[in-house]
C-alpha positions as CSV (number, residue, x, y, z in Angstrom):
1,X,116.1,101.0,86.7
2,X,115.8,102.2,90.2
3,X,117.1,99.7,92.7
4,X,114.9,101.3,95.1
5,X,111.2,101.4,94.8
6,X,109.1,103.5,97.9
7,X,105.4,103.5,97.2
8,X,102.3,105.2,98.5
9,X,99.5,103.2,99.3
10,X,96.0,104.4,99.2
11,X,95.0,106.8,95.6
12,X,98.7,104.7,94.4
13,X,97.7,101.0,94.9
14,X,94.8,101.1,96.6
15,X,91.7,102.6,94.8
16,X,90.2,104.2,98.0
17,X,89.8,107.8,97.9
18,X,86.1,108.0,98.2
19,X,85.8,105.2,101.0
20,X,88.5,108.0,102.9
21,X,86.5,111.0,102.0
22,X,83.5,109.8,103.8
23,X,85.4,108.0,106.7
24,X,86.5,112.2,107.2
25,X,82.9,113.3,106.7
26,X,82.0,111.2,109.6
27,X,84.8,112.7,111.6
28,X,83.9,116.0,110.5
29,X,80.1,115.1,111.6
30,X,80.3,114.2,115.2
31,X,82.6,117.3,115.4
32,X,79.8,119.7,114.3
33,X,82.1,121.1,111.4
34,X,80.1,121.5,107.8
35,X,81.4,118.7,105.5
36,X,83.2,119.3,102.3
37,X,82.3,118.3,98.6
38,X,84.6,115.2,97.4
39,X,86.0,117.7,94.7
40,X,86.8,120.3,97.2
41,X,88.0,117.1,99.4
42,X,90.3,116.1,96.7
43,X,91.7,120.2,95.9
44,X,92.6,120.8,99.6
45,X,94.3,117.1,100.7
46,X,97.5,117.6,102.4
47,X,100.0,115.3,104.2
48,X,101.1,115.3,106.9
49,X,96.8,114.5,106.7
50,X,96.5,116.4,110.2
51,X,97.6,119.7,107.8
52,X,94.2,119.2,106.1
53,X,92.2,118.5,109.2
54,X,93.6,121.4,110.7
55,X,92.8,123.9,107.6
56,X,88.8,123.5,108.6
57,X,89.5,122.6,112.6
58,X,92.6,125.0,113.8
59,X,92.7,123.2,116.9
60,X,91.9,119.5,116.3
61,X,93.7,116.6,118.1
62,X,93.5,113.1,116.9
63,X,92.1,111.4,119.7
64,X,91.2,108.1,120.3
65,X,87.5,108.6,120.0
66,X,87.9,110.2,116.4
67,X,90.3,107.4,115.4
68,X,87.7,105.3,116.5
69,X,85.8,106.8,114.4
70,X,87.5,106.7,111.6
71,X,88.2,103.0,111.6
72,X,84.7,101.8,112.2
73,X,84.0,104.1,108.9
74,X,86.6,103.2,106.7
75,X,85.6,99.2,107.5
76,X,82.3,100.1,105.9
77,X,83.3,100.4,102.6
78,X,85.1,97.6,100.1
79,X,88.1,99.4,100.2
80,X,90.0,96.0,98.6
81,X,90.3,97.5,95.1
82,X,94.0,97.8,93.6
83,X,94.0,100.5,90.6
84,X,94.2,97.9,87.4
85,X,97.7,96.8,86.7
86,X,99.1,98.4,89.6
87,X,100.0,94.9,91.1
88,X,101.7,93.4,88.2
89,X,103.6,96.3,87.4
90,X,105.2,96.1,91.1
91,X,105.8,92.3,90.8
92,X,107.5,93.1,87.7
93,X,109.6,95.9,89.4
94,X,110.5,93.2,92.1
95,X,111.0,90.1,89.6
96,X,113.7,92.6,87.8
97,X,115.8,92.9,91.0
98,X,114.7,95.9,92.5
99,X,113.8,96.1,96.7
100,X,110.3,97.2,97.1
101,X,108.8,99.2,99.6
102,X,105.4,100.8,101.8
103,X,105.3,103.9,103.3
104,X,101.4,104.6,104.4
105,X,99.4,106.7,107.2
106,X,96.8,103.7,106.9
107,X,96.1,101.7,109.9
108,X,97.4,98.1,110.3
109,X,93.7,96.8,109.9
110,X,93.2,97.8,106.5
111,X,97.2,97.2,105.1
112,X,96.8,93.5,105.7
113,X,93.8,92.6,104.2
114,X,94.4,94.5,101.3
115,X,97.9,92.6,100.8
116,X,96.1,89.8,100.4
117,X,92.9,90.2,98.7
118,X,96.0,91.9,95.9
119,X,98.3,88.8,96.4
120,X,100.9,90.8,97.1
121,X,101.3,89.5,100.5
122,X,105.5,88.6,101.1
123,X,106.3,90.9,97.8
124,X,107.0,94.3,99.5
125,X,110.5,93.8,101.5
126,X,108.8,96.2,103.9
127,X,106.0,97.7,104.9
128,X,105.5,100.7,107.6
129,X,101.8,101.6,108.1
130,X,100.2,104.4,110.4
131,X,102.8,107.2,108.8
132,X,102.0,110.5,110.0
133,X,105.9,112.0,109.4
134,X,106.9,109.8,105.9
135,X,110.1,112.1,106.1
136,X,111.4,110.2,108.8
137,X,109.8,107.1,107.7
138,X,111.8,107.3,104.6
139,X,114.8,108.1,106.3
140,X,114.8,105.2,108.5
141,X,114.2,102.9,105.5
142,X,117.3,104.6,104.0
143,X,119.8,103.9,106.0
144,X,118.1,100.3,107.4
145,X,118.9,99.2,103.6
146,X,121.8,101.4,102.7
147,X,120.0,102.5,99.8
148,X,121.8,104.8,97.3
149,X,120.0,108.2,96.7
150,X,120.3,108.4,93.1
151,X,119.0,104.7,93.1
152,X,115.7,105.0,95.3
153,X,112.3,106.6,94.7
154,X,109.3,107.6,96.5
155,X,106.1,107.2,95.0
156,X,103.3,109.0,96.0
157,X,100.0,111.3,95.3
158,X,100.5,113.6,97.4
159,X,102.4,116.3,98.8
160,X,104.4,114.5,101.5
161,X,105.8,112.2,99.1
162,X,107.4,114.6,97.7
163,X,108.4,117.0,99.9
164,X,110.4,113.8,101.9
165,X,112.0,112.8,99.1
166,X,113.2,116.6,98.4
167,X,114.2,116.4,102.0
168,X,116.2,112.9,102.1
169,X,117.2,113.4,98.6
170,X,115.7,110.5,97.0
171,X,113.6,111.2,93.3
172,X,110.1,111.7,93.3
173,X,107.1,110.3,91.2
174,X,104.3,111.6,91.4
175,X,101.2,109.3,89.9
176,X,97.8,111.3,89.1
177,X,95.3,108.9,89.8
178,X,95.3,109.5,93.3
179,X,93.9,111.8,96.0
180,X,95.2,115.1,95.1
181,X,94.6,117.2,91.6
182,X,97.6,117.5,89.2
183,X,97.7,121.2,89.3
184,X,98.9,120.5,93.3
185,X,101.2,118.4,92.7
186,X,102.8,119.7,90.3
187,X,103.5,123.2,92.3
188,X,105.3,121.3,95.0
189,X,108.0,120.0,91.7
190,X,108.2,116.2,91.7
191,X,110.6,114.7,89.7
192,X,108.3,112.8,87.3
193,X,104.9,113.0,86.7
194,X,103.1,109.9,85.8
195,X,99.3,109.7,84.2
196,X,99.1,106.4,83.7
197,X,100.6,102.7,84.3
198,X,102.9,103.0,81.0
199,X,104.0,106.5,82.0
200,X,105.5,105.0,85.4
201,X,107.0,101.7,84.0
202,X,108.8,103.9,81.3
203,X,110.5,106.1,84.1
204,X,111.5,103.4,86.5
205,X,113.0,101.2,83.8
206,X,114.9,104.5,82.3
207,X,116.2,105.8,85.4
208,X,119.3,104.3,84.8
209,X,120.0,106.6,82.2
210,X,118.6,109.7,83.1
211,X,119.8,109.4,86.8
């Protein structure tokens, strides 16, 4: 079993993709730039997320105002919606010894809410929100808790999650239920691929034999 457990948040705990696609929208509105379909939204998500806003505004900075904007959006919606069994599986993780983890680009606002409307509030040994390099993120979280490599794991739905564990050299899960299409994910060559609740209990618990 991995010792070491990093997780996504939103589209890997949080059920929250749509309530993100139209906080964008709104951003994309008072910028004057055409909005996008959700299934267009979902085929062209990237991470660091300024990659995506930069594919349909080249020259785009995330000001105040738009983050603003964002958050008054995002509040709108009842984002407090964990994917079902998501949360017991991670209590189980954590009542079979293994150190828990967040690494998320959401905002502070949202994160703590959410931890407790899940009752998972005190389970995660740490959690860094508002994440725009995970890389780094993950790093730090590395050597803070002297993780072992071969023992840790980042778990994500998207791109980045992948691409920083490649880059620290931790393993990589990457969970389909989330914000970007399996066809992406799989062209940036995860570890594991996992399509369902089952699929990722089986390959945390065997890690210890396949690592």
């Amino acid at each position: 079993m991995f010792k070491n457990i990093v997780f996504d948040w939103s589209g890997v705990i949080n059920d929250n993709a749509y309530a993100v696609y139209q906080s964008v929208m709104a951003i994309f509105d008072f910028l004057k730039v055409e909005q996008v379909s959700f299934e267009e939204f979902k085929r062209e998500w990237r991470q660091p997320y300024m990659d995506f806003y930069h594919k349909y505004i080249p020259n785009m900075d995330l000001t105040q105002e738009l983050k603003d904007i964002y958050l008054k959006n995002i509040l709108k919606y009842d984002q407090n919606k964990s994917f079902s069994g998501i949360v017991d599986l991670i209590k189980k993780f954590k009542d079979n010894g293994s150190k828990v983890f967040v690494i998320t680009s959401d905002l502070p606002e949202t994160i703590a809410n959410q931890l407790k409307a899940f009752g998972l509030e005190g389970i995660f040994d740490e959690v860094v929100v508002e994440s725009h390099n995970k890389t780094s993120d993950l790093e730090s979280l590395v050597k803070k808790y002297q993780m072992k490599l071969n023992e840790t794991v980042f778990i994500g739905d998207s791109n980045h999650e992948i691409e920083s564990g490649q880059k620290i050299g931790t393993k990589t899960i990457s969970v389909t239920w989330g914000f970007c299409l399996e066809e992406t994910l799989k062209s940036y060559n995860p570890d594991y691929m996992a399509h369902n609740l089952t699929e990722l209990e089986n390959i945390i618990l065997k890690s210890a034999s396949i690592n």
